[in-house]
C-alpha positions in Angstrom: 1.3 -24.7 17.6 -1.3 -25.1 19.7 -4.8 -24.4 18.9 -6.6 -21.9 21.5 -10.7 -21.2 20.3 -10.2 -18.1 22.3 -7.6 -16.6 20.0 -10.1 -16.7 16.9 -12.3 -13.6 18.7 -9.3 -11.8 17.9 -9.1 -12.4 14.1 -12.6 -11.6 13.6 -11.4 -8.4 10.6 -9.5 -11.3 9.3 -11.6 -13.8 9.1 -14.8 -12.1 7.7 -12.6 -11.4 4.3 -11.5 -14.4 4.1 -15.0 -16.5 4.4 -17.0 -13.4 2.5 -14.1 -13.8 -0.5 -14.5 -17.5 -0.6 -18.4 -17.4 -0.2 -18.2 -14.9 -3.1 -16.0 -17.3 -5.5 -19.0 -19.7 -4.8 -21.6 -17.5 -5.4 -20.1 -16.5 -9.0 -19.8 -20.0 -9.7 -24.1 -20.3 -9.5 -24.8 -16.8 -10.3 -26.8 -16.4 -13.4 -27.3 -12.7 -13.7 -24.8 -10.7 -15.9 -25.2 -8.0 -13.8 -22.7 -8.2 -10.5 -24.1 -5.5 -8.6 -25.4 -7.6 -6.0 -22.0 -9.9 -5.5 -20.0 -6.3 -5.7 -22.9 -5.3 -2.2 -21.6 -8.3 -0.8 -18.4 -7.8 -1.0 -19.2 -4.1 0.4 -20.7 -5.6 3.4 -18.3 -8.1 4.2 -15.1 -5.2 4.0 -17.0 -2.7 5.8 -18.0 -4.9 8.5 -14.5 -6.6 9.0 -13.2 -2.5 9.6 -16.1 -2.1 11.7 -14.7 -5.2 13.5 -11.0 -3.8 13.6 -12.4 -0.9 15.3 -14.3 -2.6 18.2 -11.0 -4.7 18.5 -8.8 -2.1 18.9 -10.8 0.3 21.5 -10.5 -3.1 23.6 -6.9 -2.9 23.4 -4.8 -0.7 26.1 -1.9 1.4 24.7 0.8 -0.9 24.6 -1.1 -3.9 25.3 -0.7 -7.0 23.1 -1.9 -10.7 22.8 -0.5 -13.5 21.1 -2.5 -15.5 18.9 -1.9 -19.3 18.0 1.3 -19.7 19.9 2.3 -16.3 18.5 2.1 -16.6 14.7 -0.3 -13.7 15.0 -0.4 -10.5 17.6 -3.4 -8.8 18.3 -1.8 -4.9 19.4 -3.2 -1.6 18.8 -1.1 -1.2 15.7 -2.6 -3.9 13.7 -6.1 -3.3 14.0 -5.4 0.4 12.8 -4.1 -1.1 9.5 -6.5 -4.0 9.9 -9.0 -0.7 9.4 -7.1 1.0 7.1 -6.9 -2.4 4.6 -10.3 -2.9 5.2 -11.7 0.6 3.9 -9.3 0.4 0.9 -10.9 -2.7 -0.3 -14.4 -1.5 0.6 -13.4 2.2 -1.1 -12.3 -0.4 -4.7 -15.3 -2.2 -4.5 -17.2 1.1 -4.6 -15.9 2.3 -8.0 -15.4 -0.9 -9.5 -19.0 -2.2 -11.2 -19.1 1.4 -13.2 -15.8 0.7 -13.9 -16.4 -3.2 -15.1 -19.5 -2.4 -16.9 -18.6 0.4 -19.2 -14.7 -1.2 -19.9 -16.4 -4.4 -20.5 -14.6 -6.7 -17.6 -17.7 -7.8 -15.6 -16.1 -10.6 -13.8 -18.1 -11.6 -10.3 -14.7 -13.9 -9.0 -13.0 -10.3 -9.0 -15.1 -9.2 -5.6 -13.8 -13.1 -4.4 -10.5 -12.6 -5.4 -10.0 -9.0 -3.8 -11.0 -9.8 -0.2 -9.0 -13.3 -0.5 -6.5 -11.0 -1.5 -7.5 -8.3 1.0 -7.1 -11.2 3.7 -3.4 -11.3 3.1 -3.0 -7.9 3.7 -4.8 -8.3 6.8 -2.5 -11.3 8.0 0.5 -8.7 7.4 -1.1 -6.0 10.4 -1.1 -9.1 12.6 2.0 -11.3 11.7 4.5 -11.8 14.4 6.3 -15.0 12.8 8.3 -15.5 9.7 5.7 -18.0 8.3 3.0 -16.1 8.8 4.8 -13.0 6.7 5.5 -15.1 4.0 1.5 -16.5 3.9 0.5 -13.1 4.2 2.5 -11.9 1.2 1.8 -14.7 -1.0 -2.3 -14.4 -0.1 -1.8 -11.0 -1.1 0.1 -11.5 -3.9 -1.2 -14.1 -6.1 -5.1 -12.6 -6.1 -3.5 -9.2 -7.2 -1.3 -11.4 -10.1 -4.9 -12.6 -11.1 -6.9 -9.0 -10.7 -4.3 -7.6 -12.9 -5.1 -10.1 -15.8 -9.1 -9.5 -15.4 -9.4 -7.4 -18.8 -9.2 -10.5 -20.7 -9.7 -9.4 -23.9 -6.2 -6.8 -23.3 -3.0 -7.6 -24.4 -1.5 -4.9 -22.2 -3.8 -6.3 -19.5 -2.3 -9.7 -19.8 1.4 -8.6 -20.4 1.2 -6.4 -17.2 0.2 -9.5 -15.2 2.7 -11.8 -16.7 5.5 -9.4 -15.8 3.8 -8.8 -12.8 3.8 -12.7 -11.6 7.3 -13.5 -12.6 8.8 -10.5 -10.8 6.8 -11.6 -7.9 7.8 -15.1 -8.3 11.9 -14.2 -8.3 11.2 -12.0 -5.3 9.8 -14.7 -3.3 12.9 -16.6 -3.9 14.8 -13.6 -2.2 12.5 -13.7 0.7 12.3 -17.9 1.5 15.8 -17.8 0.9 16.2 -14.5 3.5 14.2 -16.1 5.9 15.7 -19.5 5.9 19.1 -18.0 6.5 17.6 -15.9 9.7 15.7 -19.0 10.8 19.4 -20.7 10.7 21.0 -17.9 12.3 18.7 -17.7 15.5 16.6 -21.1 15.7 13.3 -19.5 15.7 10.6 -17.8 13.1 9.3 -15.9 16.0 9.8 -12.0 15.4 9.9 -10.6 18.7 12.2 -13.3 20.2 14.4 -13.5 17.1 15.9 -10.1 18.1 17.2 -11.9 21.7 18.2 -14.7 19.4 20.2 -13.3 16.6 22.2 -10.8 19.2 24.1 -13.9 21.0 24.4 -15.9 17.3 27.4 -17.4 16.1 26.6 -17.5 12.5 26.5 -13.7 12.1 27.4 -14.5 8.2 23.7 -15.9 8.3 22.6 -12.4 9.5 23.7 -9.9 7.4 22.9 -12.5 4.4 19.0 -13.0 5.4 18.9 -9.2 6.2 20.2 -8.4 2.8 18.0 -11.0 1.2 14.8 -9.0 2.9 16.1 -6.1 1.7 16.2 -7.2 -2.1 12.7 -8.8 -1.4 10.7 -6.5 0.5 12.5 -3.8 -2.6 10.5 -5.6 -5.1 7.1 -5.7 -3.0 7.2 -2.0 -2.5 8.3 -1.2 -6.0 12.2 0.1 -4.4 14.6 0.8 -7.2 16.2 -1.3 -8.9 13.5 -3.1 -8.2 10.6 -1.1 -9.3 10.5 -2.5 -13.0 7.4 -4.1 -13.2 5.4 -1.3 -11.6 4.6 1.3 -14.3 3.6 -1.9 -16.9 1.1 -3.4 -14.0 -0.3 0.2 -12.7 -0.8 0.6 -16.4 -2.2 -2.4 -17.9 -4.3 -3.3 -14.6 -8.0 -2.2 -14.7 -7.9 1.1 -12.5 -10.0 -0.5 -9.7 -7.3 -3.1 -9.3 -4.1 -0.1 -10.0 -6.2 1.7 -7.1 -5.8 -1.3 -4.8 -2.4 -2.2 -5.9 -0.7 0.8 -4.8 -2.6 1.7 -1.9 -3.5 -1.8 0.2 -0.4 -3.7 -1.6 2.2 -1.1 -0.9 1.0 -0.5 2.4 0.9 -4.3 3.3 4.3 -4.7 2.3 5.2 -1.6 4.8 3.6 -3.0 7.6 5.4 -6.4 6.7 8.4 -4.3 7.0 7.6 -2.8 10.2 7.3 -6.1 11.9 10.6 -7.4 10.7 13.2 -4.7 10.7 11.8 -2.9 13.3 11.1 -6.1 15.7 13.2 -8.5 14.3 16.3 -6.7 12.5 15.5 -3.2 14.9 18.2 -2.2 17.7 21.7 -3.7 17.8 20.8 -6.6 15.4 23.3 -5.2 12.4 21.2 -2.3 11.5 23.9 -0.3 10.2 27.7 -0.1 9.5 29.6 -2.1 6.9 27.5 -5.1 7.2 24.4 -4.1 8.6 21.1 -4.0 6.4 20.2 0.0 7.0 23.4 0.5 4.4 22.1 -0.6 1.8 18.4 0.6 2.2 19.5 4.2 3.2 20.9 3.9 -0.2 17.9 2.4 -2.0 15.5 4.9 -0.5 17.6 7.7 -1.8 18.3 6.1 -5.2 14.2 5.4 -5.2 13.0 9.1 -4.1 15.3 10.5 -6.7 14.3 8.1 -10.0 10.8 7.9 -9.0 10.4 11.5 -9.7 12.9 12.3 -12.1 11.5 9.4 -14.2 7.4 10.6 -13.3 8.7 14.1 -15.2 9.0 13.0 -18.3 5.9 10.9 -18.3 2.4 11.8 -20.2 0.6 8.8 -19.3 -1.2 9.3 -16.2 -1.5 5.6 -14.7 2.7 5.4 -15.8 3.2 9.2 -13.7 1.1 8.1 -10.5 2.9 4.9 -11.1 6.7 6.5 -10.8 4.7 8.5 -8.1 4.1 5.5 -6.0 7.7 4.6 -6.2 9.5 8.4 -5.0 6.6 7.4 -2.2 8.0 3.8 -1.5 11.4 5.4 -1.2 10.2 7.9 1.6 8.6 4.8 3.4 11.9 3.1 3.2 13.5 6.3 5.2 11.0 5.8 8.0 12.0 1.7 8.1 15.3 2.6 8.6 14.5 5.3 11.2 12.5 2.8 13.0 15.1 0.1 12.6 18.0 2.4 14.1 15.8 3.7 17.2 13.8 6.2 16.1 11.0 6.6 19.2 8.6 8.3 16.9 9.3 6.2 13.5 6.1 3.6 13.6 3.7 6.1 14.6 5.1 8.7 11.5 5.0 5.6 9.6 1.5 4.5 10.2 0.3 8.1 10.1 1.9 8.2 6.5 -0.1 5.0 5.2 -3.6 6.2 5.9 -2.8 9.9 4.0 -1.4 7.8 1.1 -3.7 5.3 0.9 -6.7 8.0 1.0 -4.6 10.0 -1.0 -4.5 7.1 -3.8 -7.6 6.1 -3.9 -9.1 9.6 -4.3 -6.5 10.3 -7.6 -7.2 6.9 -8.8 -10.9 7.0 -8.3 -11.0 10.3 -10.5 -9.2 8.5 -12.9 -11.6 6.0 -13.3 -14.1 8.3 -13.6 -12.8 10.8 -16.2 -13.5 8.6 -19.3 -15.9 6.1 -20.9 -15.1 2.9 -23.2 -12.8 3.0 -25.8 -11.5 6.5 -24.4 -10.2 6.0 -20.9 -8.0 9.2 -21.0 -4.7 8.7 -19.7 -2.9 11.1 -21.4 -2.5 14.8 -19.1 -3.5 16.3 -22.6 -6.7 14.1 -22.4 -7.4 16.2 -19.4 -7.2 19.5 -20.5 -10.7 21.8 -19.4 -12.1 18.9 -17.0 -12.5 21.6 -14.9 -14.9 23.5 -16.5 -17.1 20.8 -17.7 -16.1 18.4 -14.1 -15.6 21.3 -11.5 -15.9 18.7 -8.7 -13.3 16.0 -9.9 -11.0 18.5 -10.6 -11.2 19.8 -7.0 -11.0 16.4 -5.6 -8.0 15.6 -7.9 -5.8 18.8 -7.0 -6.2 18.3 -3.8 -5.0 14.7 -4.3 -2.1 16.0 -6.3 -1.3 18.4 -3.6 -1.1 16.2 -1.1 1.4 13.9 -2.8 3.2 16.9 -3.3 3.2 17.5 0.8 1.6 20.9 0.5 -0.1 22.0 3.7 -2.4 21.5 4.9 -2.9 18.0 3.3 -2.4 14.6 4.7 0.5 14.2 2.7 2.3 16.8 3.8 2.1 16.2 8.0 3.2 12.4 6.2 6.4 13.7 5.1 6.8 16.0 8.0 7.0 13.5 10.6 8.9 10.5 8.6 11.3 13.1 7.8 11.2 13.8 11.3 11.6 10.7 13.1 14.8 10.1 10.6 16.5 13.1 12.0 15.9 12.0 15.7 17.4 8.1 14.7 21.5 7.7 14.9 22.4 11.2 16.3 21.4 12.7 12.9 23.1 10.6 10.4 20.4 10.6 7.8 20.4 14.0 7.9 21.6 13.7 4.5 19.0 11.2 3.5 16.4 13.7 4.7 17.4 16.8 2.8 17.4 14.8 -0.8 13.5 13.6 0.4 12.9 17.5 1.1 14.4 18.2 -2.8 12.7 15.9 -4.3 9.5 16.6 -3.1 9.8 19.8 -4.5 10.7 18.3 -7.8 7.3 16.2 -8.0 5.4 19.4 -7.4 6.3 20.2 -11.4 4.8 17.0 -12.7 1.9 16.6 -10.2 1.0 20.8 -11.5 0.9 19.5 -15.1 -2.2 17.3 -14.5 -3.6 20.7 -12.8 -2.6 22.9 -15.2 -4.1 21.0 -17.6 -7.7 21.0 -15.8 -7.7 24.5 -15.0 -6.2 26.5 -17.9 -6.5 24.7 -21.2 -9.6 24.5 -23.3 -11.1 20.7 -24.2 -11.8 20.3 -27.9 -14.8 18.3 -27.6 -17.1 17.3 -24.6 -15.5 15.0 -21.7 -17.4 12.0 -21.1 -17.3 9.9 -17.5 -17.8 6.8 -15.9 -20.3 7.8 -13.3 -21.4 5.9 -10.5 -22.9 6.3 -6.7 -19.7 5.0 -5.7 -17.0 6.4 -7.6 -18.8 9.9 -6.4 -18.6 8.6 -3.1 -14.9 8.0 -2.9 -14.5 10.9 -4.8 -16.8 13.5 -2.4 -14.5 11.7 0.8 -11.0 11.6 -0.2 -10.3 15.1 -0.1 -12.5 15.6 2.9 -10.3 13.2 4.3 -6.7 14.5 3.2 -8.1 17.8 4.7 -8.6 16.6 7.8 -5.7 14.3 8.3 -3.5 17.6 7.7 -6.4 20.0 9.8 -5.6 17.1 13.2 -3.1 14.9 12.3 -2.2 14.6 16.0 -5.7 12.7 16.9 -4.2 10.4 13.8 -0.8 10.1 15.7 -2.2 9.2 19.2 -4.3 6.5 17.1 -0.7 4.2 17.5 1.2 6.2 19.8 
């Protein structure tokens, strides 16, 4: 690899989390104050500024035009400094309703605001990763700061069980994934993604293929929570702080779909055993079905709200793995749908997960639907922000999250002459399914009585995110085609 001072302009988003998250670990290390309002502006700054920079980067990129960076271990495309953006705001929008959150919970921790953006880095790697090594830095920067965000609440044993499951999951899913890469590596001679596609259609160790495909498969299941692979997610979303659950399933999951993105739709996309008997789509066409279906059955029959946005995230996962396999067999109008569908989930996320954190106050965090009965009269506005939330994981127009489905849906009926038709119509069932359990939470605000006064967590910054998210959802469903052109 050769080293080319040029190429670092183009990392800029990248590089300002990953010196501001290591300046923060420092700064902790010397800070005396108890109070870590000022590391938590810091940490503000340095996400808002690296989206800022993902911004200017990407109006000075052409449609279509890309750059490789360090002998092509990263790309600099339109694409990645969208989700570059997107990554960045998601850790800005955490930061903001986490020091309410720490203070009256009782985790004020200042290597939490380090941790996040190292953590926050990885994701940002993922946008821009063009090589196998790269993928699997990414993942693992990612990955161990959320293990150690997970375990902040010390003093929880829930807290610390959640993490502990969380770590070795992650830990026997980066087995799958070494092991998956070292067989495609074997198979075309190269860690490159965009010339292991040439590569691995003139192999002669097509057995190395479809094993390293499968591999991914397994591995990228347990990164995005894909059943069977989803166990660990309803413990972590639960016992994490709900800051950290926030980030977890919107910048985590995400990451891991742009990973995906990269490999199965560069890499593994075309005639490079996609489908058929042996070909990778098989098995995931299966595993997003499977996944739609248990994440909402299972989300019915929960009363704990972290656990029911947690079985939430994983019917979502499995409607992301529908677009991967409709960009992986062709689909001309799968990344766009794709990327579209990220920004109203991640917005969509972080609004229900911001309300969350604000509905309650120590030693009453109320997680239980029951706990919210009458928010509405007492809370008007974070009921409004939440149904709206919950609408638009339901894919009611005109949210975000409906145009989301729409178009994934869509792009799967244009890939393979209509043969997940099939896999379409169970997404279209199922998402009337999770419109029961998302209506509970809102039946529960609107038309039952509260017992005794509801107390909150309030902050400037958990109003904020609270005031935007909806705004946002809004308008993401009002123009979602100014949102598709943003990749298209």
């Amino acid at each position: 690899m050769t080293f080319n001072p040029a190429d670092l302009g183009w990392l800029v988003p990248y590089l300002i989390l990953a010196i501001t998250g290591m300046l923060l670990v420092l700064a902790d290390a010397f800070y005396r104050g108890r109070d870590r309002t000022l590391l938590a502006g810091l940490a503000l700054a340095g996400s808002v500024g690296s989206a800022i920079a993902s911004i200017v980067l990407y109006r000075q990129l052409a449609p279509g035009e890309t750059h490789g960076l360090f002998s092509d271990m990263l790309v600099a495309d339109r694409t990645s400094y969208v989700l570059s953006a997107v990554f960045a705001l998601t850790t800005a929008a955490t930061v903001l309703i986490s020091p309410a959150h720490q203070r009256e919970h009782d985790w004020q921790m200042g290597e939490f605001y380090g941790v996040l953006l190292l953590a926050s880095s990885g994701t940002v790697m993922l946008a821009q990763a063009s090589n196998l090594i790269t993928v699997f830095l990414g993942i693992e920067t990612m990955s161990i700061g959320v293990y150690v965000m997970t375990a902040m609440r010390r003093k929880s044993r829930r807290s610390n069980e959640a993490a502990m499951k969380y770590f070795l999951i992650g830990a026997f899913a980066t087995g799958f994934l070494v092991y998956g890469m070292a067989l495609l590596y074997g198979a075309a001679g190269t860690m490159n993604l965009l010339r292991m596609q040439s590569a691995l259609s003139s192999t002669q160790n097509p057995g190395l293929v479809i094993a390293g495909g499968f591999l991914l498969v397994v591995a990228f299941g347990f990164k995005v929570a894909a059943v069977p692979f989803h166990m660990w997610a309803p413990d972590a979303y639960e016992g994490a702080p709900t800051p950290v659950t926030a980030f977890m399933a919107a910048a985590v999951k995400s990451a891991a779909v742009a990973a995906m993105i990269r490999v199965f739709g560069t890499a593994l996309g075309g005639d490079i055993l996609p489908f058929g008997t042996l070909g990778w789509a098989s098995p995931m066409v299966v595993i997003a079905a499977i996944t739609i279906t248990i994440g909402n059955v299972t989300a019915v029959r929960q009363d704990n709200i972290k656990r029911m946005l947690a079985y939430s995230s994983i019917s979502h996962a499995g409607v992301l793995l529908v677009g991967i396999c409709a960009l992986g067999l062709g689909s001309p109008s799968a990344q766009s749908a794709l990327i579209y569908y990220l920004i109203a989930y991640s917005v969509t996320t972080l609004g229900a997960f911001a309300v969350v954190a604000y509905v309650g106050s120590k030693g009453r965090e109320r997680l239980l639907v029951d706990d919210w009965a009458g928010l509405a009269s007492q809370h008007p506005g974070a009921a409004l922000a939440m149904t709206i939330c919950l609408l638009s994981f339901g894919g009611i127009p005109p949210t975000g999250g409906f145009f989301g489905k729409f178009y994934v849906f869509k792009s799967a009926m244009d890939a393979y002459n209509g043969q997940l038709l099939w896999l379409v119509v169970i997404g279209v069932v199922n998402s009337a399914i999770s419109i029961y359990y998302y209506l509970r939470i809102v039946t529960a605000m609107y038309f039952r009585e509260s017992s005794s006064p509801i107390a909150t967590t309030r902050s400037a910054g958990i109003v904020f995110v609270i005031a935007m998210a909806p705004l946002l959802i809004l308008e993401l469903g009002i123009m979602p085609g100014w949102w598709l052109k943003l990749v298209g």
